[in-house]
N, CA, C and O atoms as a GROMACS GRO file, in nm:
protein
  572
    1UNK      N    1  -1.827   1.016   1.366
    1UNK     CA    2  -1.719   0.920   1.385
    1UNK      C    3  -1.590   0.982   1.331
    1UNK      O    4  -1.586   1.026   1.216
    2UNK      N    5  -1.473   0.986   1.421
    2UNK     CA    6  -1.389   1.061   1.354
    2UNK      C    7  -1.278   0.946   1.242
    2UNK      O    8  -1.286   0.823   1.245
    3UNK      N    9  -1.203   1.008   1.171
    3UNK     CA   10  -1.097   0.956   1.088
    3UNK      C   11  -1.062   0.836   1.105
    3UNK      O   12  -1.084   0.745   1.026
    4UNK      N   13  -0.988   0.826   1.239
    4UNK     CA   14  -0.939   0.714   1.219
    4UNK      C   15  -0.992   0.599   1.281
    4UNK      O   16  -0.927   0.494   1.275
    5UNK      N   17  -1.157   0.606   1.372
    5UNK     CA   18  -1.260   0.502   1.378
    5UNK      C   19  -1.306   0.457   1.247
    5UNK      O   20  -1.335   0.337   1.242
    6UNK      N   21  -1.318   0.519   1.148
    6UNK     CA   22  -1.372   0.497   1.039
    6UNK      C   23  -1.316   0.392   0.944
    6UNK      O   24  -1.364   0.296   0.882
    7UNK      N   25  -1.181   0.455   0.958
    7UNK     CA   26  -1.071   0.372   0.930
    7UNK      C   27  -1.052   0.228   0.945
    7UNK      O   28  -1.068   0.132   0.869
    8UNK      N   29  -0.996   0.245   1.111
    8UNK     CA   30  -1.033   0.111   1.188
    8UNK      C   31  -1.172   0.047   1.166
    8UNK      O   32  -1.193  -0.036   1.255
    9UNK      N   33  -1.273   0.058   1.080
    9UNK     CA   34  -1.376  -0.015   1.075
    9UNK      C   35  -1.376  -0.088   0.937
    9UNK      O   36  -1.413  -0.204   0.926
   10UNK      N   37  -1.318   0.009   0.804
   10UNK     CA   38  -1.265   0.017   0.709
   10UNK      C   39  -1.159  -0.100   0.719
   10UNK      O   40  -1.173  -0.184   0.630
   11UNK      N   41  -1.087  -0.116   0.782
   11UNK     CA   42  -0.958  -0.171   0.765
   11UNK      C   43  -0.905  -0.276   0.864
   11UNK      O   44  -0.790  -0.307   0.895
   12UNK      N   45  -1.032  -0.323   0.908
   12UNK     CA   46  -1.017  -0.415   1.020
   12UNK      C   47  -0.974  -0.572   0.985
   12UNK      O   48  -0.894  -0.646   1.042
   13UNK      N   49  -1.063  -0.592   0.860
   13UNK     CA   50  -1.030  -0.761   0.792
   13UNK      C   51  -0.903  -0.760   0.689
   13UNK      O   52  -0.861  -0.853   0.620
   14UNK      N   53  -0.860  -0.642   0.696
   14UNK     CA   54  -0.751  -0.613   0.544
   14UNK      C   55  -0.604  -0.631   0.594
   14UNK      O   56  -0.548  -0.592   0.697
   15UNK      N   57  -0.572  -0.685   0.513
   15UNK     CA   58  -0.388  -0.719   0.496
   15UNK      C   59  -0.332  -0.613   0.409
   15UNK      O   60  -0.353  -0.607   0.288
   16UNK      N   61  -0.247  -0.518   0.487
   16UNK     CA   62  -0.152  -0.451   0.391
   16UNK      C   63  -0.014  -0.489   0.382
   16UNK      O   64   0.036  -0.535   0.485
   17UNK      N   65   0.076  -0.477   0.250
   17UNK     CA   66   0.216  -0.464   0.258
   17UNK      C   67   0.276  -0.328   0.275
   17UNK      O   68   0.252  -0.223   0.213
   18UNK      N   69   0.320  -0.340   0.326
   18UNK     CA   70   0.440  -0.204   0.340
   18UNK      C   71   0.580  -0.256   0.315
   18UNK      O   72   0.639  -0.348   0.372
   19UNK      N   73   0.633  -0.149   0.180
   19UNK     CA   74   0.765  -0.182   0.193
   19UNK      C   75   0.863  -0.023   0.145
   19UNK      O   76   0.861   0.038   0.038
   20UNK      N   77   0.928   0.000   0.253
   20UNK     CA   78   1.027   0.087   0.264
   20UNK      C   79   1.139   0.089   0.360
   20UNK      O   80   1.134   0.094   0.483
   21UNK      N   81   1.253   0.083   0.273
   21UNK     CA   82   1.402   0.051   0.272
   21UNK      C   83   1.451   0.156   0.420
   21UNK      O   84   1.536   0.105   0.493
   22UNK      N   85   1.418   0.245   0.445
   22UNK     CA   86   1.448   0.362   0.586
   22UNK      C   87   1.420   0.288   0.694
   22UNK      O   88   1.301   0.273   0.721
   23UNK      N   89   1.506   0.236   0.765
   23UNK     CA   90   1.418   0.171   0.877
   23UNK      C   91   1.345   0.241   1.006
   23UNK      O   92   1.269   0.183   1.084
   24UNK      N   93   1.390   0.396   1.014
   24UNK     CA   94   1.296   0.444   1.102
   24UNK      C   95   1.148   0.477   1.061
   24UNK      O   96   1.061   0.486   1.147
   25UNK      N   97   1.119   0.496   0.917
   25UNK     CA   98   1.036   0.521   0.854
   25UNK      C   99   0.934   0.424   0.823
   25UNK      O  100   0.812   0.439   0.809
   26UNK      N  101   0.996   0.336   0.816
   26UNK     CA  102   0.912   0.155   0.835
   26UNK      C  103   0.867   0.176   0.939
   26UNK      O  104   0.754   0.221   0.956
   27UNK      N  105   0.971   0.136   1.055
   27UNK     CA  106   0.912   0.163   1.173
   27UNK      C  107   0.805   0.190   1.243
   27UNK      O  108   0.742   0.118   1.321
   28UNK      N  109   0.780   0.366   1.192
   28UNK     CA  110   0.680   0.487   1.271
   28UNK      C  111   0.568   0.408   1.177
   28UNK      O  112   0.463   0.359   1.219
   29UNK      N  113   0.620   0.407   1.024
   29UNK     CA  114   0.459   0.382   0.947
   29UNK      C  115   0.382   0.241   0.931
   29UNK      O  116   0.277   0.228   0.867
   30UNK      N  117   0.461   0.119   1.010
   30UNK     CA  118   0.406   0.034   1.059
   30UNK      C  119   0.363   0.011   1.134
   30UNK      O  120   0.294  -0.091   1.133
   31UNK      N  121   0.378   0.110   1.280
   31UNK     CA  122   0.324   0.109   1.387
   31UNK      C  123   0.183   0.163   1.388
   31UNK      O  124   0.098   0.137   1.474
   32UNK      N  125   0.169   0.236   1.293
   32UNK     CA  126   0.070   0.337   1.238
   32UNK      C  127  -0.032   0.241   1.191
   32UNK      O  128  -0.141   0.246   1.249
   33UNK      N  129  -0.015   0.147   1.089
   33UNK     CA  130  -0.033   0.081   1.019
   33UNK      C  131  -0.154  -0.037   1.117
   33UNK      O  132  -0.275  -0.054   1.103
   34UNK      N  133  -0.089  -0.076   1.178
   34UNK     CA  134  -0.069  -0.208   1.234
   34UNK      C  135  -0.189  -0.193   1.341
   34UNK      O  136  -0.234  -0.291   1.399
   35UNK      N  137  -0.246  -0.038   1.366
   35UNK     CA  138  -0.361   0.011   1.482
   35UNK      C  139  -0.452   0.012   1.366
   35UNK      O  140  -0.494   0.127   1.371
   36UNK      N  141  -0.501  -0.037   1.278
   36UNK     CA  142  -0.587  -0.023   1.149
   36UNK      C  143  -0.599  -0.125   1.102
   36UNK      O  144  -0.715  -0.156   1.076
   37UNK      N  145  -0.522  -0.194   1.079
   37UNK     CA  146  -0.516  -0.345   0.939
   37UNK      C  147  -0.489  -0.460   1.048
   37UNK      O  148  -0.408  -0.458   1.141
   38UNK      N  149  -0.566  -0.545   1.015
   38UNK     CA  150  -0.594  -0.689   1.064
   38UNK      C  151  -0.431  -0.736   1.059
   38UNK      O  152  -0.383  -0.770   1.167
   39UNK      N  153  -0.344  -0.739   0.941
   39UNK     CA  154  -0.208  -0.813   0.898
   39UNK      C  155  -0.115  -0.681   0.813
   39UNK      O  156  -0.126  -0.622   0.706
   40UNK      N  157  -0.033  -0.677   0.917
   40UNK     CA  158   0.047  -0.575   0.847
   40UNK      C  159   0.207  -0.652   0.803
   40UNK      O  160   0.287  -0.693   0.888
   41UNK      N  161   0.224  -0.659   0.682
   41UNK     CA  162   0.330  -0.751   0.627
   41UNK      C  163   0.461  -0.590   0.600
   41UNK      O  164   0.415  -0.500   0.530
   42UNK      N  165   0.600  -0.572   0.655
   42UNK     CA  166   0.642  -0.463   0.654
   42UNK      C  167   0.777  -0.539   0.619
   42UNK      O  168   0.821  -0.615   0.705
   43UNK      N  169   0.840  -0.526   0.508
   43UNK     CA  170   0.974  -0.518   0.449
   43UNK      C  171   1.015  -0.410   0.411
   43UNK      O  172   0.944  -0.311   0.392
   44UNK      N  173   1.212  -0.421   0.383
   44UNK     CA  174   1.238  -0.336   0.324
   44UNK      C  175   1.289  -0.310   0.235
   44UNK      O  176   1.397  -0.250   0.233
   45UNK      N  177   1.209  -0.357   0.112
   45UNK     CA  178   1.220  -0.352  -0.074
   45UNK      C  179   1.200  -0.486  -0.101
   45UNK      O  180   1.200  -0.591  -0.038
   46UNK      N  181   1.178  -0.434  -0.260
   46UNK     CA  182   1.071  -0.525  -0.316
   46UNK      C  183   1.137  -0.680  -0.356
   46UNK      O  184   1.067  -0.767  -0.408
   47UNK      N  185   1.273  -0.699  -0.325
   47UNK     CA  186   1.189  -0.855  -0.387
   47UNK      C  187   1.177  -0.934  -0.225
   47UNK      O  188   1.156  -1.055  -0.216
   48UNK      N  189   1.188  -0.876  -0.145
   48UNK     CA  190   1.128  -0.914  -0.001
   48UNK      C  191   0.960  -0.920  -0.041
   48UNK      O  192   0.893  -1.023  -0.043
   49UNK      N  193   0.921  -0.807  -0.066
   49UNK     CA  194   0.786  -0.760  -0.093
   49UNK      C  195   0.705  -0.910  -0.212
   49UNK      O  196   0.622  -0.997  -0.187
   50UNK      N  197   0.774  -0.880  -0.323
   50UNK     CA  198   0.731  -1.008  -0.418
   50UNK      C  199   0.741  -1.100  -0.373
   50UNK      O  200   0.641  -1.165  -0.404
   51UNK      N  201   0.818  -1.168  -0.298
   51UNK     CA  202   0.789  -1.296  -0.212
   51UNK      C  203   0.634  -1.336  -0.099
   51UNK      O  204   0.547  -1.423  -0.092
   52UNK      N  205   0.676  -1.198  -0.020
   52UNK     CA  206   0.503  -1.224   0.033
   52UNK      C  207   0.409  -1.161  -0.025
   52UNK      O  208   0.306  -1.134   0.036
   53UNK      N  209   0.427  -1.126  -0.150
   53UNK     CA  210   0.332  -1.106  -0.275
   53UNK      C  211   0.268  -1.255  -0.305
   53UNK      O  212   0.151  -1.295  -0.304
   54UNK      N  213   0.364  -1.305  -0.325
   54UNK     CA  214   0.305  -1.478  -0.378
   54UNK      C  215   0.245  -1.568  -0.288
   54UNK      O  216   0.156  -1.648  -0.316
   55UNK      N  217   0.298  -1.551  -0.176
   55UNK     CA  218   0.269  -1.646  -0.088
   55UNK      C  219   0.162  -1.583   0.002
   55UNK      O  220   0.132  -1.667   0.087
   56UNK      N  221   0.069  -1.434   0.023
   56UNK     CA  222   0.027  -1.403   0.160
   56UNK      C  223  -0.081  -1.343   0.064
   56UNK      O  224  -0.059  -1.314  -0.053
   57UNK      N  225  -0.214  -1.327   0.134
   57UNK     CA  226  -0.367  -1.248   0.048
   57UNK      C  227  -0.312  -1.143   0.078
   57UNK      O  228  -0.290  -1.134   0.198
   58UNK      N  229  -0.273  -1.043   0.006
   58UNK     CA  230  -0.292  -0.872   0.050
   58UNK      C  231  -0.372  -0.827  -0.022
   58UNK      O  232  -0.356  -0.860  -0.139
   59UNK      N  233  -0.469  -0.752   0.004
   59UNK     CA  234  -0.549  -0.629   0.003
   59UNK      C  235  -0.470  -0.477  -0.059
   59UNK      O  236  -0.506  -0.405  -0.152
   60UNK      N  237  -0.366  -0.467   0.022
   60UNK     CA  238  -0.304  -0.345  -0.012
   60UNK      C  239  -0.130  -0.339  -0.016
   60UNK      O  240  -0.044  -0.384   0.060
   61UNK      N  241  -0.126  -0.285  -0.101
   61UNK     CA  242   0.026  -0.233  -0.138
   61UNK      C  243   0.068  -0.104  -0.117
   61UNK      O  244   0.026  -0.015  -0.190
   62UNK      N  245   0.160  -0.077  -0.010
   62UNK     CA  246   0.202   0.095   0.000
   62UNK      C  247   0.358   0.035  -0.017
   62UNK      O  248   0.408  -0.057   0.046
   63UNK      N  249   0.426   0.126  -0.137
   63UNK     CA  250   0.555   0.102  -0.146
   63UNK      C  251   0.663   0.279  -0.208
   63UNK      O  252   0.648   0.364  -0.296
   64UNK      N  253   0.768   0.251  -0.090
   64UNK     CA  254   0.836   0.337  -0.142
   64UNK      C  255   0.846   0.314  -0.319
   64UNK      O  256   0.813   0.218  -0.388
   65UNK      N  257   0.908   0.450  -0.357
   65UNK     CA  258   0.966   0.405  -0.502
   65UNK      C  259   1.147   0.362  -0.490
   65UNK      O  260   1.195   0.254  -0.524
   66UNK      N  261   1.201   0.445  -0.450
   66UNK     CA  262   1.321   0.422  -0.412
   66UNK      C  263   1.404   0.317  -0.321
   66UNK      O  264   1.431   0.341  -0.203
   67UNK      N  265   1.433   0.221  -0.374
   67UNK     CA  266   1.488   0.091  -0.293
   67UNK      C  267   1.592   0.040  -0.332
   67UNK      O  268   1.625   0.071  -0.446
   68UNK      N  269   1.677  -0.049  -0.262
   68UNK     CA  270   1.786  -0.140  -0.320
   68UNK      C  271   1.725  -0.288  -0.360
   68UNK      O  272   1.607  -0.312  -0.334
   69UNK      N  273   1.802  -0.378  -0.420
   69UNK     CA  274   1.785  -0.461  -0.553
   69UNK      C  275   1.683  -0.445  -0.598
   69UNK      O  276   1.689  -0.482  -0.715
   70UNK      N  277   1.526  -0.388  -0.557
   70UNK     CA  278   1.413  -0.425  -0.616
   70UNK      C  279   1.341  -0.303  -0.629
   70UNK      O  280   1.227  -0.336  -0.596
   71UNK      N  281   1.339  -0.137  -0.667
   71UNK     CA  282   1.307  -0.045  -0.659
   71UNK      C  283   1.151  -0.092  -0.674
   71UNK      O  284   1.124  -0.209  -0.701
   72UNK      N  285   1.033   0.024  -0.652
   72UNK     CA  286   0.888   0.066  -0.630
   72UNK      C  287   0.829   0.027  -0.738
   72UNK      O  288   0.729  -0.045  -0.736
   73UNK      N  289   0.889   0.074  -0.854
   73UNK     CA  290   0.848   0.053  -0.978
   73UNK      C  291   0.870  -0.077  -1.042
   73UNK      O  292   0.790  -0.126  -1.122
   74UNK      N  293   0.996  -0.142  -1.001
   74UNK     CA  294   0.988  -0.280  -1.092
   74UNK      C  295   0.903  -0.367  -0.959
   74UNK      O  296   0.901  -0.489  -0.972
   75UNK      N  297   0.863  -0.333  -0.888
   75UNK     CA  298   0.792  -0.435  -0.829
   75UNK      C  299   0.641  -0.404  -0.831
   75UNK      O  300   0.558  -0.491  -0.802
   76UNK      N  301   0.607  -0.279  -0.865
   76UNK     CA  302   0.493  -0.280  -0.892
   76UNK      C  303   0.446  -0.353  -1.052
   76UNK      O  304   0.353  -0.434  -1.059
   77UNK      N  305   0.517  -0.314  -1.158
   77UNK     CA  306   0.558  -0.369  -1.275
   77UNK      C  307   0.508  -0.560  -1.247
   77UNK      O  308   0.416  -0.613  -1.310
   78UNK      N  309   0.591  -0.635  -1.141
   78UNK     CA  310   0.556  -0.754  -1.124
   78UNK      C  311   0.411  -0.766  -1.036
   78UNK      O  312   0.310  -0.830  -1.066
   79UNK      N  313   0.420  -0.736  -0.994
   79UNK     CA  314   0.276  -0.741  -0.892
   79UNK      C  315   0.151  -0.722  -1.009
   79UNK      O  316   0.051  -0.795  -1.001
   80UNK      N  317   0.167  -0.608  -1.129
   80UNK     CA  318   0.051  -0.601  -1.204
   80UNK      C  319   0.127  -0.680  -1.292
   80UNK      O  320   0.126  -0.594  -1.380
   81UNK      N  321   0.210  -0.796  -1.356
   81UNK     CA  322   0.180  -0.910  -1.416
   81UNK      C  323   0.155  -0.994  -1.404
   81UNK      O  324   0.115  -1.064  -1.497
   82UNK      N  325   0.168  -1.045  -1.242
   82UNK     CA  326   0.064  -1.124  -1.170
   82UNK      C  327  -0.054  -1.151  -1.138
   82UNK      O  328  -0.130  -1.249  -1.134
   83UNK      N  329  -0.054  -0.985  -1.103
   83UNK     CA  330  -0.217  -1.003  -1.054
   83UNK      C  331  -0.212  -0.987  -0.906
   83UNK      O  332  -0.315  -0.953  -0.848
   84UNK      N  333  -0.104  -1.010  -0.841
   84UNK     CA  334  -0.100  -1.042  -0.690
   84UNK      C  335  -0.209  -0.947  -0.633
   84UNK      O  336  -0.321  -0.982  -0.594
   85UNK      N  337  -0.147  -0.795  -0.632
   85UNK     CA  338  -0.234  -0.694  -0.549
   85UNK      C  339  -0.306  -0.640  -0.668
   85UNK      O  340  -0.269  -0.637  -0.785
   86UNK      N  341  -0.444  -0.588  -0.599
   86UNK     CA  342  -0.488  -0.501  -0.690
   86UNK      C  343  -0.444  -0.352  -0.679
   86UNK      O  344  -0.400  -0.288  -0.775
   87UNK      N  345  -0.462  -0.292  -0.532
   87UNK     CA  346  -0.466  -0.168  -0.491
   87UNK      C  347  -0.328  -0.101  -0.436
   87UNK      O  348  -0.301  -0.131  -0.319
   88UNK      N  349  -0.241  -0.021  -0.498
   88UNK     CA  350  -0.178   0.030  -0.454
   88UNK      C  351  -0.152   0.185  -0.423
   88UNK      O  352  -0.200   0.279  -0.486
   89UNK      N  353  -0.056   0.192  -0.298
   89UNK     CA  354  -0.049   0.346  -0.287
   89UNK      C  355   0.137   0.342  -0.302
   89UNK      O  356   0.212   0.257  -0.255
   90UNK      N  357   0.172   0.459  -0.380
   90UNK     CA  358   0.330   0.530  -0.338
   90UNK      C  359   0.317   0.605  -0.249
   90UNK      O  360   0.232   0.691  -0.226
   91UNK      N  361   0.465   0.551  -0.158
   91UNK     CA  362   0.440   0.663  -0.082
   91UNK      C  363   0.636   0.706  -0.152
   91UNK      O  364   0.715   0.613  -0.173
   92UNK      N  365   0.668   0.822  -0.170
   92UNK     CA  366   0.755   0.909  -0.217
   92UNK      C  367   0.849   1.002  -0.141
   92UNK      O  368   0.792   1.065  -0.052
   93UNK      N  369   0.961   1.022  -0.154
   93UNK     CA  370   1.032   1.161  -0.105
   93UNK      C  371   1.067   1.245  -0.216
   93UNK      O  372   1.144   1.340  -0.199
   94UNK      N  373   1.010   1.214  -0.347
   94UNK     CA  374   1.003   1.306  -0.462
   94UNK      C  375   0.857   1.377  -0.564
   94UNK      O  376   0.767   1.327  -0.631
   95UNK      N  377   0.884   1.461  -0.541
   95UNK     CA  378   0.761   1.539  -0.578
   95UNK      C  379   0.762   1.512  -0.742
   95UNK      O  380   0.657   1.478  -0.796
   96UNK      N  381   0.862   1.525  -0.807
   96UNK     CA  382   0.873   1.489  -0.910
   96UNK      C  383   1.000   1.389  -0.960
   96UNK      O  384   1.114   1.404  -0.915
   97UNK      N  385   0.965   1.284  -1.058
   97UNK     CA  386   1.063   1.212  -1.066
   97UNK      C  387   1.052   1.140  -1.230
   97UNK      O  388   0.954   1.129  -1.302
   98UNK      N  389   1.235   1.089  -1.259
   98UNK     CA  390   1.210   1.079  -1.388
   98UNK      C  391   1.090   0.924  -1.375
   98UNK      O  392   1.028   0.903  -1.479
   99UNK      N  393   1.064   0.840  -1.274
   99UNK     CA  394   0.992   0.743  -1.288
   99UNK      C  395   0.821   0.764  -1.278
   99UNK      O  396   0.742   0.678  -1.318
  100UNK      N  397   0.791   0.859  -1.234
  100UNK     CA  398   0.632   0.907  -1.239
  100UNK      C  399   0.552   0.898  -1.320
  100UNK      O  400   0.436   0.856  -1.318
  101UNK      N  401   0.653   0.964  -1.439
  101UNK     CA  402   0.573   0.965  -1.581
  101UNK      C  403   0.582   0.786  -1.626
  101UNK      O  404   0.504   0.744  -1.711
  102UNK      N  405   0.668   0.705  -1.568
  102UNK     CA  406   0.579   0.557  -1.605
  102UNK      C  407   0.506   0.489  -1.487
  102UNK      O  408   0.443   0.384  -1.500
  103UNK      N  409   0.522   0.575  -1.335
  103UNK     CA  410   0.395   0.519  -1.256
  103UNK      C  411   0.232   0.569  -1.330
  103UNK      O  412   0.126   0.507  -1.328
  104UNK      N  413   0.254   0.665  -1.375
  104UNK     CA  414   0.143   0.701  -1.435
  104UNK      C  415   0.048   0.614  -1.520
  104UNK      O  416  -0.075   0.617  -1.536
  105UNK      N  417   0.182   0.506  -1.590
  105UNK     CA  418   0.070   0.412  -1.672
  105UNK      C  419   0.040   0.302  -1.610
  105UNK      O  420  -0.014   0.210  -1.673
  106UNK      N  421   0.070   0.290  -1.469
  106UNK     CA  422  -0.061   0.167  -1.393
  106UNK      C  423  -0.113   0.251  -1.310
  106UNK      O  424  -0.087   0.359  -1.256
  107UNK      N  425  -0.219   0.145  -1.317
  107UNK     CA  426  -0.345   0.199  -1.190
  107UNK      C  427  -0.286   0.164  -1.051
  107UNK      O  428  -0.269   0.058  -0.991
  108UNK      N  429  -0.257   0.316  -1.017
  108UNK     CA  430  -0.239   0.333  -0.848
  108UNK      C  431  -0.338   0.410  -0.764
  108UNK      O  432  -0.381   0.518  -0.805
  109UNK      N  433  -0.367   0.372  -0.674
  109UNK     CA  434  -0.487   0.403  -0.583
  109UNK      C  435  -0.395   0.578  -0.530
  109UNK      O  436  -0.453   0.681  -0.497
  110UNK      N  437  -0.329   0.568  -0.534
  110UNK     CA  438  -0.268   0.723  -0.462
  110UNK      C  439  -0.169   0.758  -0.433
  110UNK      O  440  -0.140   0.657  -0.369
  111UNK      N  441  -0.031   0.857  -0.416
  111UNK     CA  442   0.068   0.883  -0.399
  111UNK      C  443   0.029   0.962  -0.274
  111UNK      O  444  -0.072   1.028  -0.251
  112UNK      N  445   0.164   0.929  -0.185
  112UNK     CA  446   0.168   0.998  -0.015
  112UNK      C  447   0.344   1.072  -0.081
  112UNK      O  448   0.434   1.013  -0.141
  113UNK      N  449   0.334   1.233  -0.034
  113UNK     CA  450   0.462   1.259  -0.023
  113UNK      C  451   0.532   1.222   0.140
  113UNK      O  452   0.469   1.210   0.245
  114UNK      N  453   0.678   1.210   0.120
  114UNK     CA  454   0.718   1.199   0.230
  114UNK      C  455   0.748   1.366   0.290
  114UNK      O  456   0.733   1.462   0.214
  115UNK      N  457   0.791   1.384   0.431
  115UNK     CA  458   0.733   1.329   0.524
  115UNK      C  459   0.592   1.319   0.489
  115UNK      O  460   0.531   1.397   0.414
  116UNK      N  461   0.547   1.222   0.546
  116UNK     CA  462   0.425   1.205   0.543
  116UNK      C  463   0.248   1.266   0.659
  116UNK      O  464   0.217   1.221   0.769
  117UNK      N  465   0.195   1.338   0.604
  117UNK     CA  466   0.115   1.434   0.669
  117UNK      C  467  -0.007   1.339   0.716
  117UNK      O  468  -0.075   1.293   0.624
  118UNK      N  469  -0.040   1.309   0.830
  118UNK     CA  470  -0.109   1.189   0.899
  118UNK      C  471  -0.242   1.206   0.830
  118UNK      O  472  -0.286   1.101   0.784
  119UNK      N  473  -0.312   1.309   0.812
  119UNK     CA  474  -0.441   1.308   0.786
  119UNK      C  475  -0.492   1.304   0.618
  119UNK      O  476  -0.599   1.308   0.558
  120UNK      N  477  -0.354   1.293   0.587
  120UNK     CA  478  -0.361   1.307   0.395
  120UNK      C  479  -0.350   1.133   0.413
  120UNK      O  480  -0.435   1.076   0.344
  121UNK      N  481  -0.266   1.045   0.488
  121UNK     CA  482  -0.235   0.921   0.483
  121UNK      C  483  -0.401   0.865   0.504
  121UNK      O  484  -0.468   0.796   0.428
  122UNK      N  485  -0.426   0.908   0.600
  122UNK     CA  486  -0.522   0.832   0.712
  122UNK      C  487  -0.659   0.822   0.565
  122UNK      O  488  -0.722   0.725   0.525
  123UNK      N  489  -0.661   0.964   0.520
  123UNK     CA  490  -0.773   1.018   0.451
  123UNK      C  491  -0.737   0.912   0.294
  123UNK      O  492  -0.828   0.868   0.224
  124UNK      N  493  -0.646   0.898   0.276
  124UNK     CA  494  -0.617   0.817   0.188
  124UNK      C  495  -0.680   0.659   0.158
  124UNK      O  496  -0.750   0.603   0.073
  125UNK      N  497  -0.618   0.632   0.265
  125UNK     CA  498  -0.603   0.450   0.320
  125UNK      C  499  -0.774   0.425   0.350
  125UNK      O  500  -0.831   0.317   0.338
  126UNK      N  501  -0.821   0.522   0.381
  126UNK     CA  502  -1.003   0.522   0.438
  126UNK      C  503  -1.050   0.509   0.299
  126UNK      O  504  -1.118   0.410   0.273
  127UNK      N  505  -1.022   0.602   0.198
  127UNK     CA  506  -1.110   0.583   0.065
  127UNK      C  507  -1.027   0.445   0.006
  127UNK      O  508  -1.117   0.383  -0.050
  128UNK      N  509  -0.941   0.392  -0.004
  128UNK     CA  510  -0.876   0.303  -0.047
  128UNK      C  511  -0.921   0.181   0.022
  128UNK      O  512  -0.932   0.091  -0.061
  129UNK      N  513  -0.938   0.159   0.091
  129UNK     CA  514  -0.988   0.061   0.182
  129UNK      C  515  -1.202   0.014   0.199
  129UNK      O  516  -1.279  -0.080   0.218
  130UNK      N  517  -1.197   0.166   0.172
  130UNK     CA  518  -1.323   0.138   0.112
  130UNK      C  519  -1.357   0.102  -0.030
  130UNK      O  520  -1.469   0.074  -0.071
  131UNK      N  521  -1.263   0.107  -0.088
  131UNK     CA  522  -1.290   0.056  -0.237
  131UNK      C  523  -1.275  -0.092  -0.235
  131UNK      O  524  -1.356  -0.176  -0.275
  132UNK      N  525  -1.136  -0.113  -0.169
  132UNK     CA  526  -1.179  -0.271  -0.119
  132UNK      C  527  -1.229  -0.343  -0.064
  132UNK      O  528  -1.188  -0.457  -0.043
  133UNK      N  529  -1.372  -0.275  -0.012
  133UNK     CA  530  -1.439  -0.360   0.054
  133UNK      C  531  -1.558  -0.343  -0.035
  133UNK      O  532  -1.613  -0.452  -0.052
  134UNK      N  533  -1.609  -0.260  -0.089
  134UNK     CA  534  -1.681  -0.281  -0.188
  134UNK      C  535  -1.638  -0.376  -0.294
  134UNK      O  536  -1.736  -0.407  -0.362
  135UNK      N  537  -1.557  -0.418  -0.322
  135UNK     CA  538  -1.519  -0.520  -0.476
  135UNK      C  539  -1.551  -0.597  -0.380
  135UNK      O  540  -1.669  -0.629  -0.393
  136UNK      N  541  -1.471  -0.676  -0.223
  136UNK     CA  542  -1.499  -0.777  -0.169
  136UNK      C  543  -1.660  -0.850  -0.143
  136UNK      O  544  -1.697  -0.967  -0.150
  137UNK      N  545  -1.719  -0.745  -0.116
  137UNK     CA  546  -1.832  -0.768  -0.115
  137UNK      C  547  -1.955  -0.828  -0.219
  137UNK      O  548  -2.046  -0.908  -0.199
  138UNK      N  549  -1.896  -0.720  -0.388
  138UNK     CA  550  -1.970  -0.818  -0.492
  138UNK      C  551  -1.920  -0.960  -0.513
  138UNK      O  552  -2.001  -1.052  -0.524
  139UNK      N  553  -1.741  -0.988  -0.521
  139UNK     CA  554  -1.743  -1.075  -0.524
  139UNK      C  555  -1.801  -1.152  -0.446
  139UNK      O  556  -1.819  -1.266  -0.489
  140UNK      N  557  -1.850  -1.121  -0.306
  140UNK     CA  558  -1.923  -1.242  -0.232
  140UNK      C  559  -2.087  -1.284  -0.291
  140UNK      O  560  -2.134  -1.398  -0.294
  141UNK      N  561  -2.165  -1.142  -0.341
  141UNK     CA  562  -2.267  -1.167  -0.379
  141UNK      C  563  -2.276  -1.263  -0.506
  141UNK      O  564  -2.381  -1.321  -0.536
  142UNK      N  565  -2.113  -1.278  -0.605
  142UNK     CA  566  -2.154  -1.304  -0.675
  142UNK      C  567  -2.120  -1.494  -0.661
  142UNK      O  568  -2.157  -1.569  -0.751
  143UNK      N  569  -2.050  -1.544  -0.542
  143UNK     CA  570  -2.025  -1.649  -0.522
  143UNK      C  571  -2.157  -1.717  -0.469
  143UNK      O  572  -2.157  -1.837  -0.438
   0.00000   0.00000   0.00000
């Protein structure tokens, strides 16, 4: 089964957010997105993002770091004092940055550099997506 069947099997009941401020870049990686995930929720920056944080089930969080009023980091910052999402990915146009060394202290499922290389994404979102379906699942056994 190749990549992105796997994927699509992976990622069929799941809601992701996407939020990045580029709008051609939204664009391509929502369209992308959107052949995989049941609900693809696509803004551009975060307190767009924290809003259908509160109000919508997501599964997954892919967020630039770099944004206007609501940068990557203070919205990930809210999202883990909530609770909203569990799983997130950065996706980046900096290889290194002075904010890394404090993404480092939450749990993020994975960093994508930009441009973004389809089979590092794809290969990503497949193990990530399988992690959430495994938690989904005990929680069902355990209901």
């Amino acid at each position: 089964m190749s990549l992105s069947n796997k994927l699509k099997a992976q990622a069929q009941n799941l809601s992701v957010l996407y939020v990045e401020d580029e709008k051609d870049t939204n664009s391509q990686i929502s369209q992308i997105l959107k052949l995989f995930f049941k609900n693809v929720f696509s803004v551009f920056d975060g307190v767009e993002a924290l809003e259908i944080s509160e109000k919508e089930d997501v599964d997954l969080l892919i967020t630039d770091l770099s944004m206007p009023r609501m940068d990557g980091l203070s919205l990930i910052k809210e999202i883990k004092k909530y609770n909203y999402i569990e799983h997130i990915i950065i996706l980046t146009a900096y290889s290194s940055s002075d904010n890394f060394g404090e993404v480092s202290n939450f749990k993020v499922d994975g960093v994508l550099l930009k441009p973004v290389q389809m089979d590092e994404m794809l290969d990503l979102l497949l193990k990530v997506t399988h992690m959430i379906n495994i938690k989904k699942k005990k929680i069902k056994c355990i209901r």
